[in-house]
Chimera marker file (.cmm) of the C-alpha trace (Angstrom):
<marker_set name="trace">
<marker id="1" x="-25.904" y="-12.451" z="-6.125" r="1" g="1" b="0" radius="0.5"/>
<marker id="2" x="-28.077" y="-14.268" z="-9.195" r="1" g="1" b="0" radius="0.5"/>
<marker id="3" x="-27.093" y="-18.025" z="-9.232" r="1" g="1" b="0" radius="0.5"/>
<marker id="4" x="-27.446" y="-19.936" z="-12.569" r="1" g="1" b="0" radius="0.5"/>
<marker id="5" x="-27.994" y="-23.453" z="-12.621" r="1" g="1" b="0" radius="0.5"/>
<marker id="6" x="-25.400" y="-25.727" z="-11.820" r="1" g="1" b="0" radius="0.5"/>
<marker id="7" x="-23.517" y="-23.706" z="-9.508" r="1" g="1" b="0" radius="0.5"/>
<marker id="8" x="-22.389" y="-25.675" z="-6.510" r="1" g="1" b="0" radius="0.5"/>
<marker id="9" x="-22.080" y="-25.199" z="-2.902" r="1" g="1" b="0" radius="0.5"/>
<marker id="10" x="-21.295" y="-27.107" z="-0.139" r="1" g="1" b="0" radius="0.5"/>
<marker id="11" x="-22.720" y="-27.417" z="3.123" r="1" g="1" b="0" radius="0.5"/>
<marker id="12" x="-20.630" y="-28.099" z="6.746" r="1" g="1" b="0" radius="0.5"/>
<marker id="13" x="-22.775" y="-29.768" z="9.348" r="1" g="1" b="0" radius="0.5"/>
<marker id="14" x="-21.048" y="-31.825" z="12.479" r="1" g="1" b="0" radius="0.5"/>
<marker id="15" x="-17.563" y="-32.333" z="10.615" r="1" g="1" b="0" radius="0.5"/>
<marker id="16" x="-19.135" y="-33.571" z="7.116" r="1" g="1" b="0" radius="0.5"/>
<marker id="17" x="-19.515" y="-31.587" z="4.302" r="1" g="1" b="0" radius="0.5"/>
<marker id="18" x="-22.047" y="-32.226" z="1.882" r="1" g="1" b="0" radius="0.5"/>
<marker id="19" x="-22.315" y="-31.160" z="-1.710" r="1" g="1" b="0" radius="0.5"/>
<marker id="20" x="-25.448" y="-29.092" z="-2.875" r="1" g="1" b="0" radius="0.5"/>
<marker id="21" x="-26.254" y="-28.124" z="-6.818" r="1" g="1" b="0" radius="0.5"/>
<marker id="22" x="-28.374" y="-25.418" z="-8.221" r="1" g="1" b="0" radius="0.5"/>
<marker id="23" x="-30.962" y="-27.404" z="-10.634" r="1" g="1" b="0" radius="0.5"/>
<marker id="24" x="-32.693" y="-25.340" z="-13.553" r="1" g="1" b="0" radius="0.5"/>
<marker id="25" x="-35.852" y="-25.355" z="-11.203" r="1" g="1" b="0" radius="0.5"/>
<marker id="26" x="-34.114" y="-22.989" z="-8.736" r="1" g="1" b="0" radius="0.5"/>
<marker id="27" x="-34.130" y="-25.677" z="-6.171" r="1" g="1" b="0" radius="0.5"/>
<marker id="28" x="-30.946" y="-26.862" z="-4.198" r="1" g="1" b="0" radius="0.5"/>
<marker id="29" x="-30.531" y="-30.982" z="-4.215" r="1" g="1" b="0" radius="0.5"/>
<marker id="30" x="-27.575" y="-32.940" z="-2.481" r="1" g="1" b="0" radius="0.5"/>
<marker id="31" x="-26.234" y="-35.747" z="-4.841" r="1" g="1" b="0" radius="0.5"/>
<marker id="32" x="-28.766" y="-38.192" z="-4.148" r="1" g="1" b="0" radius="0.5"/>
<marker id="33" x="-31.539" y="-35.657" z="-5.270" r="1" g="1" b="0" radius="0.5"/>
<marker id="34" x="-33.242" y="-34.716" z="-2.336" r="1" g="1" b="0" radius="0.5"/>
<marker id="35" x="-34.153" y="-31.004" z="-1.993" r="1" g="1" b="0" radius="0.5"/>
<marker id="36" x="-31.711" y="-29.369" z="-0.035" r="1" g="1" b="0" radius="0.5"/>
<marker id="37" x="-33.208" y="-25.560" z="-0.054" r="1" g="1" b="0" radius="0.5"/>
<marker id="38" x="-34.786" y="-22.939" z="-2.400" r="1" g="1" b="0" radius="0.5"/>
<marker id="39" x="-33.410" y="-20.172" z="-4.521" r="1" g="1" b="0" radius="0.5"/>
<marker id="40" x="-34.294" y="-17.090" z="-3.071" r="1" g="1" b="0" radius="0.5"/>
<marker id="41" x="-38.183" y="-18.413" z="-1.938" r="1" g="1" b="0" radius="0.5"/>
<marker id="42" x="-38.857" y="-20.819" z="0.856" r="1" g="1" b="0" radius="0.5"/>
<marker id="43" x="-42.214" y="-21.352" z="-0.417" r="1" g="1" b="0" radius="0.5"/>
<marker id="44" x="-44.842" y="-22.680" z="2.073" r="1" g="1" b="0" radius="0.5"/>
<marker id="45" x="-48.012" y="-24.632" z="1.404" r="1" g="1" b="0" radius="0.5"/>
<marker id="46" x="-49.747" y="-22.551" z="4.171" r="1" g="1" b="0" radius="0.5"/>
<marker id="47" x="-48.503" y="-19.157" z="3.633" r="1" g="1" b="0" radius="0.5"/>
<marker id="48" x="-50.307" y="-18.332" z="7.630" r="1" g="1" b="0" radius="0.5"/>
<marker id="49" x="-48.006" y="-19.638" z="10.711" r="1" g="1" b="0" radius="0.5"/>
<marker id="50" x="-50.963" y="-21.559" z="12.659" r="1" g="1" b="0" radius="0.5"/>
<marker id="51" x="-51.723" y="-24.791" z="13.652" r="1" g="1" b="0" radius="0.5"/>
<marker id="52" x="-52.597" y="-27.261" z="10.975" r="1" g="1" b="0" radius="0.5"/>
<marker id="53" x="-52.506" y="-26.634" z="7.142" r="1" g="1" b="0" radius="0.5"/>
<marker id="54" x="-55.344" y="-24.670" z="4.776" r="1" g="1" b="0" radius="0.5"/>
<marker id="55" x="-58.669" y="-25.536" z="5.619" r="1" g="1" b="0" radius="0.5"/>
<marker id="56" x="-57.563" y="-27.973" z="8.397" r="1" g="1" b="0" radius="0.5"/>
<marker id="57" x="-55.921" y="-25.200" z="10.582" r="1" g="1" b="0" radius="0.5"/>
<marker id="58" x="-57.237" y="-23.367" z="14.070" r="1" g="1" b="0" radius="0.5"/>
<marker id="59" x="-58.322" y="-19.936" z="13.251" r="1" g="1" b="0" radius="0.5"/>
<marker id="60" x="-55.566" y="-17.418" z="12.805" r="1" g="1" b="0" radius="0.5"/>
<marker id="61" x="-55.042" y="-14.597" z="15.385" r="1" g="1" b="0" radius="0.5"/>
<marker id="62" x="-55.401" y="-17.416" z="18.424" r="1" g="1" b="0" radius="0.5"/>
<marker id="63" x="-52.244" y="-17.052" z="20.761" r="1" g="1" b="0" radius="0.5"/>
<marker id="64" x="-52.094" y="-21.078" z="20.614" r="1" g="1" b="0" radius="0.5"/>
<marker id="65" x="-50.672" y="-20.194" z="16.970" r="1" g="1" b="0" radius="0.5"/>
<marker id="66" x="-47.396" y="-19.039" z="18.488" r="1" g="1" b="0" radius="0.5"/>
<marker id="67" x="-46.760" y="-23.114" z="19.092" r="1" g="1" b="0" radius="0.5"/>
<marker id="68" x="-47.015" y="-23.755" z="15.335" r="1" g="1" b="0" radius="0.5"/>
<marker id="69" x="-43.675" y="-21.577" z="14.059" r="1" g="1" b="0" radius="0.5"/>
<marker id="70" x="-40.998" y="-23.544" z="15.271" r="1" g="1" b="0" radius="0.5"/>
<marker id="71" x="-42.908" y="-26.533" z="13.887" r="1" g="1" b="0" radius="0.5"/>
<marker id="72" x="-43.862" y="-24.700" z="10.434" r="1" g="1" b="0" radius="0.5"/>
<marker id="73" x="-40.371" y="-24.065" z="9.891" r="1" g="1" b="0" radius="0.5"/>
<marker id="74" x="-38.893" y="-27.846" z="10.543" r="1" g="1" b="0" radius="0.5"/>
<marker id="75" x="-41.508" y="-29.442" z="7.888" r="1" g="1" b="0" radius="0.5"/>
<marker id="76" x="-40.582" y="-26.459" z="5.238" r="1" g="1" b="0" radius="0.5"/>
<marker id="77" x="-36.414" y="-26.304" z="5.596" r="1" g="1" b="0" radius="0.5"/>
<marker id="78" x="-35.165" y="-29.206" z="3.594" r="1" g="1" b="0" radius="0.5"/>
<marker id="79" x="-31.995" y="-28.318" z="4.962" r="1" g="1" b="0" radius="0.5"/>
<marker id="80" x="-33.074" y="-29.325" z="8.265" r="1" g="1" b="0" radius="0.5"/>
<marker id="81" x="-34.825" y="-32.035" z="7.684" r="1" g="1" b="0" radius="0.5"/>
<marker id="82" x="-31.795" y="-33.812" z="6.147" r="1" g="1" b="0" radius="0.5"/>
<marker id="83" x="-30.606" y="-34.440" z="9.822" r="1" g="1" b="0" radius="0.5"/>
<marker id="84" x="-33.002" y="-34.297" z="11.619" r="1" g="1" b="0" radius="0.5"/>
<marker id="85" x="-35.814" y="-36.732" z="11.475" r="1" g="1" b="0" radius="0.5"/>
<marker id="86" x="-40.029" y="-35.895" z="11.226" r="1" g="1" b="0" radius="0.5"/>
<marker id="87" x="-40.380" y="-37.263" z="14.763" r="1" g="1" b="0" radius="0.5"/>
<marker id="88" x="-38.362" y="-35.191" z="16.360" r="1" g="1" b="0" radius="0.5"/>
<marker id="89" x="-40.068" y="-32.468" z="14.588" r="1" g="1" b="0" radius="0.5"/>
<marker id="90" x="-43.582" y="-34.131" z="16.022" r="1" g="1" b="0" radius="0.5"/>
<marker id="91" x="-42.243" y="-34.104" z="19.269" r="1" g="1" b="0" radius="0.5"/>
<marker id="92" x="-40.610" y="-30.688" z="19.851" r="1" g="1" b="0" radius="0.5"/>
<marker id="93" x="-44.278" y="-29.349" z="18.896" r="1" g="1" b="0" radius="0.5"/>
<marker id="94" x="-45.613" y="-31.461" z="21.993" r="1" g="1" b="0" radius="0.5"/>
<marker id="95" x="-42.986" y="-29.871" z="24.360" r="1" g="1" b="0" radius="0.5"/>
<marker id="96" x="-43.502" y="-25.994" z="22.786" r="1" g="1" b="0" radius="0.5"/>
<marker id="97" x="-47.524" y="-26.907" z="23.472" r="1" g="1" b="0" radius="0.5"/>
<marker id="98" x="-46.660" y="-27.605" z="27.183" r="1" g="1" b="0" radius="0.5"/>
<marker id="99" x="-44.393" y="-24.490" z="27.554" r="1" g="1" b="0" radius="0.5"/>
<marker id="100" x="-46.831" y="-22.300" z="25.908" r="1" g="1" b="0" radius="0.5"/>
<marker id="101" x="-49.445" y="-23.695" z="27.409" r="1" g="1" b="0" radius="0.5"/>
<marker id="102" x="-49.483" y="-24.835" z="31.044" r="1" g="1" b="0" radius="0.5"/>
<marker id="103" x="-49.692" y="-22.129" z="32.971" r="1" g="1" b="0" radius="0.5"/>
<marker id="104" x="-53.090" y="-21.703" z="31.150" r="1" g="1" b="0" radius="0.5"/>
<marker id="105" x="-54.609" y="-25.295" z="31.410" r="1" g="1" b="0" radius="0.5"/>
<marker id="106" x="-52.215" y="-26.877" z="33.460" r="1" g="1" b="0" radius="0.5"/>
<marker id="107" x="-49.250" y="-29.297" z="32.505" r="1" g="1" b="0" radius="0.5"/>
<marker id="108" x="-51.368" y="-32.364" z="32.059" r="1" g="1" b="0" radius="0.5"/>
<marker id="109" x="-54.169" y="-30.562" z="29.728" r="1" g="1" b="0" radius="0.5"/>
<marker id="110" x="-51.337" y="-28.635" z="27.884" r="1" g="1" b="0" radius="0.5"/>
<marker id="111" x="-49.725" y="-32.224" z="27.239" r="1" g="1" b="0" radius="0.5"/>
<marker id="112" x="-52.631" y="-33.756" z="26.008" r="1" g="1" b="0" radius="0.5"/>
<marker id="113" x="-53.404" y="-31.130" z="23.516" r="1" g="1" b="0" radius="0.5"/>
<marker id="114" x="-49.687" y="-31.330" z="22.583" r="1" g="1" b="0" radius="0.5"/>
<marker id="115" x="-50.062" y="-34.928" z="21.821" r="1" g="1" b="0" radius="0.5"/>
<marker id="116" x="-52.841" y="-34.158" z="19.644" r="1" g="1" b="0" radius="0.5"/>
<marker id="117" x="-51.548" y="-31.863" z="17.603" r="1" g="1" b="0" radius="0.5"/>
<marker id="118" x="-48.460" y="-34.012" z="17.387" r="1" g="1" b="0" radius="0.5"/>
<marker id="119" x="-50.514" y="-37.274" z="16.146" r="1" g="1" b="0" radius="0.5"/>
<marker id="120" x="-52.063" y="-34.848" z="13.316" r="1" g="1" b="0" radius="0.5"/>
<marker id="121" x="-49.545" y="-33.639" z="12.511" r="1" g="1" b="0" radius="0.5"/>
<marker id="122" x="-47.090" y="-36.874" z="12.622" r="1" g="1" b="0" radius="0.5"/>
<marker id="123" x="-50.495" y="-38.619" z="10.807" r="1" g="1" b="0" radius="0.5"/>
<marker id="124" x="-50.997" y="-36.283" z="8.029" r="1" g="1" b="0" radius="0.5"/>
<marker id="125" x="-47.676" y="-34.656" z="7.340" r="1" g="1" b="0" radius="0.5"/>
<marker id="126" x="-45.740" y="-37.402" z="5.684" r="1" g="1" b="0" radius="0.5"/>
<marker id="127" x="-46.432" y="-35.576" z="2.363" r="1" g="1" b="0" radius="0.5"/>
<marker id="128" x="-45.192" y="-32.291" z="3.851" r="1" g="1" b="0" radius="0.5"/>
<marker id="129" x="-41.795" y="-33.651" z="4.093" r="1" g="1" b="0" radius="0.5"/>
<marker id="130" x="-39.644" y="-33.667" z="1.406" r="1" g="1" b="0" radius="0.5"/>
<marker id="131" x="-36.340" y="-35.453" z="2.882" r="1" g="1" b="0" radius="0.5"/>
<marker id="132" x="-37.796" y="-39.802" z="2.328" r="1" g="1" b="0" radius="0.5"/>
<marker id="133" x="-34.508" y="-40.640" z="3.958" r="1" g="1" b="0" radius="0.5"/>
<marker id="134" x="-36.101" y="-39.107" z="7.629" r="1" g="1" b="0" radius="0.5"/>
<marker id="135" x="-39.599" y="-38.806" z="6.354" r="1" g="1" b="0" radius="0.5"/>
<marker id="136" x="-40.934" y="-42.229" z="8.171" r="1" g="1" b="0" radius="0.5"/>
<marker id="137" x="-38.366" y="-41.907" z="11.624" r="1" g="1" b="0" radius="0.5"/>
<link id1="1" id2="2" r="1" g="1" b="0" radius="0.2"/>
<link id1="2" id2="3" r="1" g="1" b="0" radius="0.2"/>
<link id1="3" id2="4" r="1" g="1" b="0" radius="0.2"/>
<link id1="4" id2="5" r="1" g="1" b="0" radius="0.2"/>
<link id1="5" id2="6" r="1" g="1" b="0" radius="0.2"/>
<link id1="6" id2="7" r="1" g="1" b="0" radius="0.2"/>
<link id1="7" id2="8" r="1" g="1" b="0" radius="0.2"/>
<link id1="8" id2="9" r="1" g="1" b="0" radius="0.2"/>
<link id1="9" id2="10" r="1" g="1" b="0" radius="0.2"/>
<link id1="10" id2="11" r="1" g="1" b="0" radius="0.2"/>
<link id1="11" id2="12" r="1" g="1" b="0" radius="0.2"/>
<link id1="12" id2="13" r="1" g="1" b="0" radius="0.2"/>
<link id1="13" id2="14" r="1" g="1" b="0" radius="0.2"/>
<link id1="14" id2="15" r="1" g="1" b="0" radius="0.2"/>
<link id1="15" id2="16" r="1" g="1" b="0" radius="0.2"/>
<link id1="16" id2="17" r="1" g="1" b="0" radius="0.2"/>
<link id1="17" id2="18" r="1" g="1" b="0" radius="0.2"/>
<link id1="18" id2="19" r="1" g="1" b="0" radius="0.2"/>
<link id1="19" id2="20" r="1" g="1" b="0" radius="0.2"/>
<link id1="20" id2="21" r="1" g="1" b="0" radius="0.2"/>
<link id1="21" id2="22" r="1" g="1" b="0" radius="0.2"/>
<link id1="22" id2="23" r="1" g="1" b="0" radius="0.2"/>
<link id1="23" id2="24" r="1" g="1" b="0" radius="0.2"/>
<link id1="24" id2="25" r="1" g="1" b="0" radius="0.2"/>
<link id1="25" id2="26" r="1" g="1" b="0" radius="0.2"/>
<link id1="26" id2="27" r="1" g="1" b="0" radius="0.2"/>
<link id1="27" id2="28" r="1" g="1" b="0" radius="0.2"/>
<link id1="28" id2="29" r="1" g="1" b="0" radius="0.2"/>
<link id1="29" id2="30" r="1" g="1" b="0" radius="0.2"/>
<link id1="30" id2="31" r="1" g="1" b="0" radius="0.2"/>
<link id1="31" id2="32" r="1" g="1" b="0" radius="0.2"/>
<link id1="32" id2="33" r="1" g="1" b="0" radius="0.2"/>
<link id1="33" id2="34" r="1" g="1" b="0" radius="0.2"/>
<link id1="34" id2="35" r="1" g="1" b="0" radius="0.2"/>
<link id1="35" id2="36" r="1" g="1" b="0" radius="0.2"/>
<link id1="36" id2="37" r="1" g="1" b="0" radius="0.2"/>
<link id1="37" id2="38" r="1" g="1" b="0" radius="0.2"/>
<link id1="38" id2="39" r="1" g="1" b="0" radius="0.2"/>
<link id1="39" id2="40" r="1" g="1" b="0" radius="0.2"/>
<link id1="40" id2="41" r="1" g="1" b="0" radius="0.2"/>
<link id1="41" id2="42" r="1" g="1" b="0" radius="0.2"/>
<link id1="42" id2="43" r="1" g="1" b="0" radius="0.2"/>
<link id1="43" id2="44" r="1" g="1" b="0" radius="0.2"/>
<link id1="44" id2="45" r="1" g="1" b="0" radius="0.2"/>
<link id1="45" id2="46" r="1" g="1" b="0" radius="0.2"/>
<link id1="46" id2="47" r="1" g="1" b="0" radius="0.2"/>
<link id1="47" id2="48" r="1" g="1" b="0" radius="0.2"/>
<link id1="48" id2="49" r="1" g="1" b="0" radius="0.2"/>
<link id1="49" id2="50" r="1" g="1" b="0" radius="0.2"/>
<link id1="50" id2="51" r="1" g="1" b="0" radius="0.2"/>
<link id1="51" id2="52" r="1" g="1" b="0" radius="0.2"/>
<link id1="52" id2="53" r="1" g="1" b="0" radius="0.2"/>
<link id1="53" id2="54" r="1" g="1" b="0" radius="0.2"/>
<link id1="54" id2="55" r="1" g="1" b="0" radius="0.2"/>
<link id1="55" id2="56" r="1" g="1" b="0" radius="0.2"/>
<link id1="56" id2="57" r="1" g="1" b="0" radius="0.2"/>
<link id1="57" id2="58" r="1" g="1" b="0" radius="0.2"/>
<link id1="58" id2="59" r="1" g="1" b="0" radius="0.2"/>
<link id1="59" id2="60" r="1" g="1" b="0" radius="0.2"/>
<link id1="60" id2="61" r="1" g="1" b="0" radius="0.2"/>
<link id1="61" id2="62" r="1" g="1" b="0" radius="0.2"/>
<link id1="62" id2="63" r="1" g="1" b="0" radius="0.2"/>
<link id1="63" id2="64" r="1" g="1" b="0" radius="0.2"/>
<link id1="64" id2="65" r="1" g="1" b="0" radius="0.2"/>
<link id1="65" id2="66" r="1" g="1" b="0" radius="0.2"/>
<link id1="66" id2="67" r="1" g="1" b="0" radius="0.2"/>
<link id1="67" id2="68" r="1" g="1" b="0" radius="0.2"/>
<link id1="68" id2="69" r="1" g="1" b="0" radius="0.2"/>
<link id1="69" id2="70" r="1" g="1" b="0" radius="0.2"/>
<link id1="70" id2="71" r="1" g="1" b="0" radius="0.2"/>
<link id1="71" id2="72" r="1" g="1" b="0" radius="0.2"/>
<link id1="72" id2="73" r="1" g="1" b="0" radius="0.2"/>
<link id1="73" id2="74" r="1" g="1" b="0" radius="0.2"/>
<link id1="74" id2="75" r="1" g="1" b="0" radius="0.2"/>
<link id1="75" id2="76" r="1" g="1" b="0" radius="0.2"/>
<link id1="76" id2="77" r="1" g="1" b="0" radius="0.2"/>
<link id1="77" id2="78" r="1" g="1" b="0" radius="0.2"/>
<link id1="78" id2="79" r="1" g="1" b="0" radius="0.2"/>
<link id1="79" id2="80" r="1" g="1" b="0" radius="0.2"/>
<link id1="80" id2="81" r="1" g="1" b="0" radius="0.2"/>
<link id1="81" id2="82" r="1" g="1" b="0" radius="0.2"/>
<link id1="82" id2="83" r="1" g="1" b="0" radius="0.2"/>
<link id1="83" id2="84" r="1" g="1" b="0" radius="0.2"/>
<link id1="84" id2="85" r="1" g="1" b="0" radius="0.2"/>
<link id1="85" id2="86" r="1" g="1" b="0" radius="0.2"/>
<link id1="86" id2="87" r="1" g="1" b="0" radius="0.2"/>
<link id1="87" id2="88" r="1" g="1" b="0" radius="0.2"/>
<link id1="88" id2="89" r="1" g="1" b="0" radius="0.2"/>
<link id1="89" id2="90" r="1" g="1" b="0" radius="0.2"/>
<link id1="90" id2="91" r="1" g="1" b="0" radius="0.2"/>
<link id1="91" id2="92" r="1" g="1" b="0" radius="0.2"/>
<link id1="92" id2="93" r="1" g="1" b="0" radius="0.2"/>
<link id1="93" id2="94" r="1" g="1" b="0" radius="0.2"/>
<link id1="94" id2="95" r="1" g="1" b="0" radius="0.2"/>
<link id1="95" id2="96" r="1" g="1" b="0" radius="0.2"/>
<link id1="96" id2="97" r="1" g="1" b="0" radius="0.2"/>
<link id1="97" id2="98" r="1" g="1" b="0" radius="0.2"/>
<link id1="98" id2="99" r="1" g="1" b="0" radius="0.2"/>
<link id1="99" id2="100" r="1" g="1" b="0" radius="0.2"/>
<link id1="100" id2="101" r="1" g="1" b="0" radius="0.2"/>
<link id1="101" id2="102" r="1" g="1" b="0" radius="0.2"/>
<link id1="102" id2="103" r="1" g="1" b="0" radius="0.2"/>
<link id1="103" id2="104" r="1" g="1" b="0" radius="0.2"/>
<link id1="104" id2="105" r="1" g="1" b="0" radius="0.2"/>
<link id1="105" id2="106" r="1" g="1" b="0" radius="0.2"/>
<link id1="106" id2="107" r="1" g="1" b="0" radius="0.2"/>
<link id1="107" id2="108" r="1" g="1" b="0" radius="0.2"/>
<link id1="108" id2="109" r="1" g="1" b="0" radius="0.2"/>
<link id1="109" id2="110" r="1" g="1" b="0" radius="0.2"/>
<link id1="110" id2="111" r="1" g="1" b="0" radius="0.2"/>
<link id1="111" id2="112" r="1" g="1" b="0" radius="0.2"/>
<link id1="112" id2="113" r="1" g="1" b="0" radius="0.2"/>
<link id1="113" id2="114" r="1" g="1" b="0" radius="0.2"/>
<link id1="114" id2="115" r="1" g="1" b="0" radius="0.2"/>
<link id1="115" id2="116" r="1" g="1" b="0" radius="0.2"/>
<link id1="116" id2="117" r="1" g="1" b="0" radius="0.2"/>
<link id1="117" id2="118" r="1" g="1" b="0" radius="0.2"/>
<link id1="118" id2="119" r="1" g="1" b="0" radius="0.2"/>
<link id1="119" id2="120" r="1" g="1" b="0" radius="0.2"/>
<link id1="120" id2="121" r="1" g="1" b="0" radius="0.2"/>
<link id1="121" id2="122" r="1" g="1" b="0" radius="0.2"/>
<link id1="122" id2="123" r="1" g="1" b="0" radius="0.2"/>
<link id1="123" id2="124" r="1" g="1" b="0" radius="0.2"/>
<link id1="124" id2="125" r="1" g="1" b="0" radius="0.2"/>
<link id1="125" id2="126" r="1" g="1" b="0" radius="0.2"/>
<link id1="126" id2="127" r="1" g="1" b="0" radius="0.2"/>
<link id1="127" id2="128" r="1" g="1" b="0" radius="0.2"/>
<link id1="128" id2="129" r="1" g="1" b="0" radius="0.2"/>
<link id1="129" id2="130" r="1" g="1" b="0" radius="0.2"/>
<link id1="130" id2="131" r="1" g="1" b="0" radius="0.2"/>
<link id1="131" id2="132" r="1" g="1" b="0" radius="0.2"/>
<link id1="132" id2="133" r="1" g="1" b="0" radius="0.2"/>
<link id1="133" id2="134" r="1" g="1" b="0" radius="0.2"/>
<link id1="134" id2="135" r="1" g="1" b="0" radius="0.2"/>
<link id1="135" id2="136" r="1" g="1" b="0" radius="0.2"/>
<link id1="136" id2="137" r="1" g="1" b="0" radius="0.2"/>
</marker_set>
């Protein structure tokens, strides 16, 4: 089904319901603006799942990568990042790192590397997240 601008939808999430418009851009906004989702296209800035963005990212075809999707996913779904807030994001990647990784390098070398990524990413992805109402938490 084609959407034109305009239409509206609403969303349900833990007993609220929140009210989302089609702009002419094809992009979903709640009231006060903020992106709410994409028509059609969840475009990415880094079209590869790995760890880090463009030329800033590990090389792709490492298993480490594997730790970057769930993390990928929470900085590009507007939807989610309404309630949820970039932290959290930041810190779920340092507890996938230590699943993925500790029976590798061991729980204290997989948390360390978790914490790094987590600082760069927490450091540098402010701009990657388009919800300013969760963007600093």
């Amino acid at each position: 089904m084609t959407e034109t601008a305009g239409t509206v939808r609403f969303l349900n999430f833990r007993g609220k319901q929140y009210r989302t418009v089609l702009g002419a851009d094809g992009l979903w906004r709640f009231d006060d603006g903020c992106i709410a989702g994409f028509n059609e296209d969840a475009a990415s800035v880094d079209k590869i799942v790995r760890l880090g963005v463009g030329f800033f990212s590990v090389p792709e075809g490492l298993e480490v990568n594997v730790i970057a999707g769930p993390h990928d996913a929470k900085y590009t779904n507007p939807t989610w990042q309404r309630f949820h807030p970039r932290s959290e994001a930041d810190n779920d990647l340092v507890k996938d790192t230590v699943a993925v990784l500790s029976s590798r390098i061991g729980r204290f070398g997989a948390r360390e590397l978790g914490e790094i990524f987590s600082g760069l990413a927490h450091g540098h992805g402010a701009s990657y997240w388009e919800d300013p109402s969760t963007r600093g938490a």
